[in-house]
Backbone as ProteinMPNN parsed JSONL, in Angstrom:
{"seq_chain_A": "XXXXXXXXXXXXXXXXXXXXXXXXXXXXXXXXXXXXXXXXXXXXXXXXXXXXXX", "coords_chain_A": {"N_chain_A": [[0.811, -1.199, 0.0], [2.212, 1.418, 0.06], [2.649, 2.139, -2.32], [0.616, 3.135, -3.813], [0.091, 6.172, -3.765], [1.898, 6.451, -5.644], [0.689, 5.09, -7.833], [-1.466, 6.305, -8.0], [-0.839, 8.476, -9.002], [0.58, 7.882, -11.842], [-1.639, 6.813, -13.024], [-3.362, 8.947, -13.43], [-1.57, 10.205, -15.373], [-1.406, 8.555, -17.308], [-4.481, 8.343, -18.036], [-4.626, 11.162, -19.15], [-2.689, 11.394, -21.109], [-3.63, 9.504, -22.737], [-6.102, 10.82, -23.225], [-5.26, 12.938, -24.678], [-4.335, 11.981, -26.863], [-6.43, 10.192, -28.118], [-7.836, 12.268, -28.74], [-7.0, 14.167, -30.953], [-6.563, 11.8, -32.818], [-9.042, 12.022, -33.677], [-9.335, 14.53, -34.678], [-7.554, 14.794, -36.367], [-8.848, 12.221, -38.278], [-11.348, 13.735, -38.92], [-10.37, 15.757, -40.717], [-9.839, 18.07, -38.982], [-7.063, 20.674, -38.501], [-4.075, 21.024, -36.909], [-2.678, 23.435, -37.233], [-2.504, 26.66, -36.412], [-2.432, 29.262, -37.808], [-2.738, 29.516, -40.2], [-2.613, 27.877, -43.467], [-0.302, 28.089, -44.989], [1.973, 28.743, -44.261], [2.475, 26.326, -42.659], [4.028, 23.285, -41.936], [2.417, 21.074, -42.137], [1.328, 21.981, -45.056], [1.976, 20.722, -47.159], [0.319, 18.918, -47.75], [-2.079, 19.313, -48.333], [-2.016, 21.098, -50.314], [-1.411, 18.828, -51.999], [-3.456, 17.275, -52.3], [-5.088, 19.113, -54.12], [-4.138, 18.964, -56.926], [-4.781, 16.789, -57.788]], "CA_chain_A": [[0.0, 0.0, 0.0], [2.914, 2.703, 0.42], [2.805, 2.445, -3.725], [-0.969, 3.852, -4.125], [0.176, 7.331, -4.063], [2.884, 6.42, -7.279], [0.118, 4.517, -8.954], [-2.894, 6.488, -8.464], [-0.387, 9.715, -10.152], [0.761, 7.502, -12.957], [-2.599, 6.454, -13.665], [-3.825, 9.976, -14.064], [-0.739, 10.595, -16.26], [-1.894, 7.872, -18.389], [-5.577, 9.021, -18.59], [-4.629, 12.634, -19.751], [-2.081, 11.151, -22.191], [-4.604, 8.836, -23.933], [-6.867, 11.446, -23.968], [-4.39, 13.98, -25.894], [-3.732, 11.314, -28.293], [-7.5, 10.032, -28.671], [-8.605, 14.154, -28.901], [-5.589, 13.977, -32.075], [-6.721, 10.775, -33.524], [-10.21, 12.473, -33.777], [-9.402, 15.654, -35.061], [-7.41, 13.893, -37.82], [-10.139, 12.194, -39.166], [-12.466, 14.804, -38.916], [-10.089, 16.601, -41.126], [-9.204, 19.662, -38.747], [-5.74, 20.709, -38.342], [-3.44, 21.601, -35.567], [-2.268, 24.804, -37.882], [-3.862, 27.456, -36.539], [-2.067, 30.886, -38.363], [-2.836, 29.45, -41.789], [-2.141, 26.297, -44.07], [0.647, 28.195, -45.649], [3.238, 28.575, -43.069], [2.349, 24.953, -41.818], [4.509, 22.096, -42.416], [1.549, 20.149, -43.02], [0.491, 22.608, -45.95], [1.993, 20.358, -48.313], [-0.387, 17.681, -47.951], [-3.589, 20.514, -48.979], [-1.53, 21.452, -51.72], [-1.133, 17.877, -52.701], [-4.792, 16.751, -52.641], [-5.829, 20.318, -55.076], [-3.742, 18.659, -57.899], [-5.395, 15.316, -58.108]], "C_chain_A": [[0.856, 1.265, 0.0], [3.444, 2.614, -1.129], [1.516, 3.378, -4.321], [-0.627, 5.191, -4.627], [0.851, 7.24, -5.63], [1.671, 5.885, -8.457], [-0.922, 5.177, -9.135], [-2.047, 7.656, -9.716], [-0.054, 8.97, -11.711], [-0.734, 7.199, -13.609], [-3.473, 7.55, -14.595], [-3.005, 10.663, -15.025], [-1.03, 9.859, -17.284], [-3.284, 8.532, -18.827], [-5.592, 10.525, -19.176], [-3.777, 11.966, -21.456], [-2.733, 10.452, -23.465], [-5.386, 9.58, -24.617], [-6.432, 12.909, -24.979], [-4.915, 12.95, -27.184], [-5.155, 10.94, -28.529], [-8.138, 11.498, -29.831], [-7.67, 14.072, -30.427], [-6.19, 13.599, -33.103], [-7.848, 11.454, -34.492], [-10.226, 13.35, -34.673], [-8.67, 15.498, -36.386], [-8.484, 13.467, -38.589], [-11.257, 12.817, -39.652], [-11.574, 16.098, -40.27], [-9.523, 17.873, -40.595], [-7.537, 19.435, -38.276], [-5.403, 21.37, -36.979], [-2.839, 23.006, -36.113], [-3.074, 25.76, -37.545], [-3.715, 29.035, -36.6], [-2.386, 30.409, -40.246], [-1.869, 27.973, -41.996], [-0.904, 26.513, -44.875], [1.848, 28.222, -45.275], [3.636, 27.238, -42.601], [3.071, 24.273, -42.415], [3.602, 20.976, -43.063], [1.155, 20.803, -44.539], [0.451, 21.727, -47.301], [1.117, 18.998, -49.21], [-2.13, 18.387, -48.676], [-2.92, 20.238, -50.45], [-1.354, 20.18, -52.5], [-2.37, 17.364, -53.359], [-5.207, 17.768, -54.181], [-5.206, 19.74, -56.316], [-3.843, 17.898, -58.34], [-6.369, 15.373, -58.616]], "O_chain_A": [[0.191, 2.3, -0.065], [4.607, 2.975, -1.31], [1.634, 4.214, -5.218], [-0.95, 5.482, -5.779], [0.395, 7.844, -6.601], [1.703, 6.18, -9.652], [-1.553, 4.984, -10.174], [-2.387, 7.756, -10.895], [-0.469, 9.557, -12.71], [-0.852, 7.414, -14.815], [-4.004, 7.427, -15.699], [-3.488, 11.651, -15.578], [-0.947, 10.441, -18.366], [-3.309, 9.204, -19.858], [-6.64, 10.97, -19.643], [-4.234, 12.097, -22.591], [-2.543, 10.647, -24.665], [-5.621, 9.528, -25.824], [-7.12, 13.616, -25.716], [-5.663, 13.183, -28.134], [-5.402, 11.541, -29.574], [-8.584, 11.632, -30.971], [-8.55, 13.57, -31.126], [-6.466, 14.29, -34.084], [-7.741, 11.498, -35.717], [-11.035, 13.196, -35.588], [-9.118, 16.013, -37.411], [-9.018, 14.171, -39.446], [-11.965, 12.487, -40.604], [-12.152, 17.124, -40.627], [-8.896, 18.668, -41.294], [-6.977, 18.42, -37.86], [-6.124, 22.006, -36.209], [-2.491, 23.755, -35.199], [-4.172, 25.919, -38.08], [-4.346, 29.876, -35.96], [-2.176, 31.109, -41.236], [-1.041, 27.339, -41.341], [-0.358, 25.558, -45.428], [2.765, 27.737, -45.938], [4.771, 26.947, -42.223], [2.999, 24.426, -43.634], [3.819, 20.252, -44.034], [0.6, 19.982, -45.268], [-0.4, 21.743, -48.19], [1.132, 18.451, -50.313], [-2.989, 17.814, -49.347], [-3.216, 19.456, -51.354], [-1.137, 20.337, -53.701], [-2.469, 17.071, -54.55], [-5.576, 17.193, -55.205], [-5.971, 20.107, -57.207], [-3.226, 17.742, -59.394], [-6.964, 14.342, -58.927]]}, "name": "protein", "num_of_chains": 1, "seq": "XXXXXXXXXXXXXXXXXXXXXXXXXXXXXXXXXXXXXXXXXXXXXXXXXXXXXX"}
């Protein structure tokens, strides 16, 4: 029992971390981006610019 304290904090380090990466997963498929001054500056931009030429 003098682990509880280590496991309940890791546990809530896990449940935030999943839910980054779920919240991510999501927002991927949905199409929205993490760019949020414009698609032209973005490293991702080149994947827009790739689709418009197909």
């Amino acid at each position: 029992m003098e682990y509880l304290p280590t496991i309940i904090v890791a546990a809530i380090i896990a449940v935030i971390f999943v839910a980054i990466v779920v919240t991510g997963i999501r927002n991927k498929m949905k199409g929205k981006s993490s760019c949020s001054c414009g698609c032209d500056s973005c490293g991702m931009g080149c994947h827009e610019k790739a689709k418009t030429k197909k």
